[in-house]
C-alpha positions as CSV (number, residue, x, y, z in Angstrom):
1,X,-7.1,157.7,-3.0
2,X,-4.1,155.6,-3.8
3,X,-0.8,155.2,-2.1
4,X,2.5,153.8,-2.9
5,X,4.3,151.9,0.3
6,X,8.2,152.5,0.0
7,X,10.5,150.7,2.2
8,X,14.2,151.2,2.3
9,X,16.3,148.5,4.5
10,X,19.7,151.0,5.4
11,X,22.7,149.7,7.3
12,X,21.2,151.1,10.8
13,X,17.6,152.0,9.8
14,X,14.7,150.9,8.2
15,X,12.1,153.1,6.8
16,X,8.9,153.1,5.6
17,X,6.9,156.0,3.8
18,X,3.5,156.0,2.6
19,X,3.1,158.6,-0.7
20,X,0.0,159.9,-2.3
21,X,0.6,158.8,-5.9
22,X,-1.4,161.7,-7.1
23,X,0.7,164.5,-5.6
24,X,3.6,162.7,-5.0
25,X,3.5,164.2,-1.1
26,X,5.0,162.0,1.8
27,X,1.9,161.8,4.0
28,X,3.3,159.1,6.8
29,X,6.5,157.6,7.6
30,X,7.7,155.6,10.1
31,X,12.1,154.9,10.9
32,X,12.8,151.7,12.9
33,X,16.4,150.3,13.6
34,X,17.7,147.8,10.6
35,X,17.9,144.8,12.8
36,X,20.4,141.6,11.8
37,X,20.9,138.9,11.0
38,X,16.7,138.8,10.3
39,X,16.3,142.4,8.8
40,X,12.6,141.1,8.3
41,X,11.9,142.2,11.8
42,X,13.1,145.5,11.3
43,X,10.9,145.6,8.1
44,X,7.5,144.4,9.9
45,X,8.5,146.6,12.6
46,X,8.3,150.0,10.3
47,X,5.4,149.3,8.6
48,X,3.9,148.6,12.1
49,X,4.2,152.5,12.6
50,X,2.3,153.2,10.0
51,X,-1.4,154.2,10.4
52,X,-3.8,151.3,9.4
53,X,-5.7,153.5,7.2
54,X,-3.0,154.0,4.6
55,X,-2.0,150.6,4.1
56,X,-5.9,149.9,3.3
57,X,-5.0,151.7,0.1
58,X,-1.7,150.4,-1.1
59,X,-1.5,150.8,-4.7
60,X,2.2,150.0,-5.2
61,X,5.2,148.6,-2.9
62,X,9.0,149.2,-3.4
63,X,11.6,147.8,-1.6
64,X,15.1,149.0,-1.4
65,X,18.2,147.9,0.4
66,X,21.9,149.2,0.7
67,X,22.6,146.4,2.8
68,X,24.4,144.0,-0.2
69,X,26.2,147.7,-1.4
70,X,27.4,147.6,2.0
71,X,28.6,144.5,2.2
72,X,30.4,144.6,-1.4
73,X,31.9,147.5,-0.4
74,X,33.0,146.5,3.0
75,X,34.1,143.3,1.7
76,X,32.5,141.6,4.7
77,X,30.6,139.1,2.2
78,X,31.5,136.7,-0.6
79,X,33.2,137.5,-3.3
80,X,30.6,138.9,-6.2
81,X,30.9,139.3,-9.8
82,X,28.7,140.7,-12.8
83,X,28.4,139.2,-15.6
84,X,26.8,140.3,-18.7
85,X,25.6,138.8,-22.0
86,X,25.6,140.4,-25.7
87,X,26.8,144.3,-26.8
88,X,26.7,146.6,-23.8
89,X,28.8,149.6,-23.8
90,X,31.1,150.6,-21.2
């Protein structure tokens, strides 16, 4: 069986989720606190909590993050901008 490893790095948690990529089922998870200014503690942390087993079958891995929404939004960061090349409509 394979799984996909998903791993979202929120603004005050971090989770991990192990999926069956046949059924699509959540079969494992693990939530560990988003930790700053090294969120790859927090990261190591939640996969940690997940059973060895499951990672033994990793098919696929995604990453996610708020954390650089956040900071946009908050305007805690530096300044950002978006720039785009060719026809794209608005």
């Amino acid at each position: 069986m394979k799984y996909g490893l998903g791993i979202d790095a929120g603004g005050t948690y971090t989770d991990a989720v192990i999926v069956d990529l046949e059924s699509g089922k959540v079969i494992d998870s693990n939530k560990q606190l988003t930790t700053y200014p090294n969120i790859l503690t927090g990261i190591e942390k939640s996969i940690d909590g997940i059973l060895p087993s499951f990672l033994e079958e990793i098919a696929v891995i995604s990453v996610s993050t708020t954390l650089a929404t956040n900071t946009v939004l908050e305007g805690t960061g530096y300044p950002v901008a978006l720039i785009l090349i060719g026809e794209h409509g608005t």
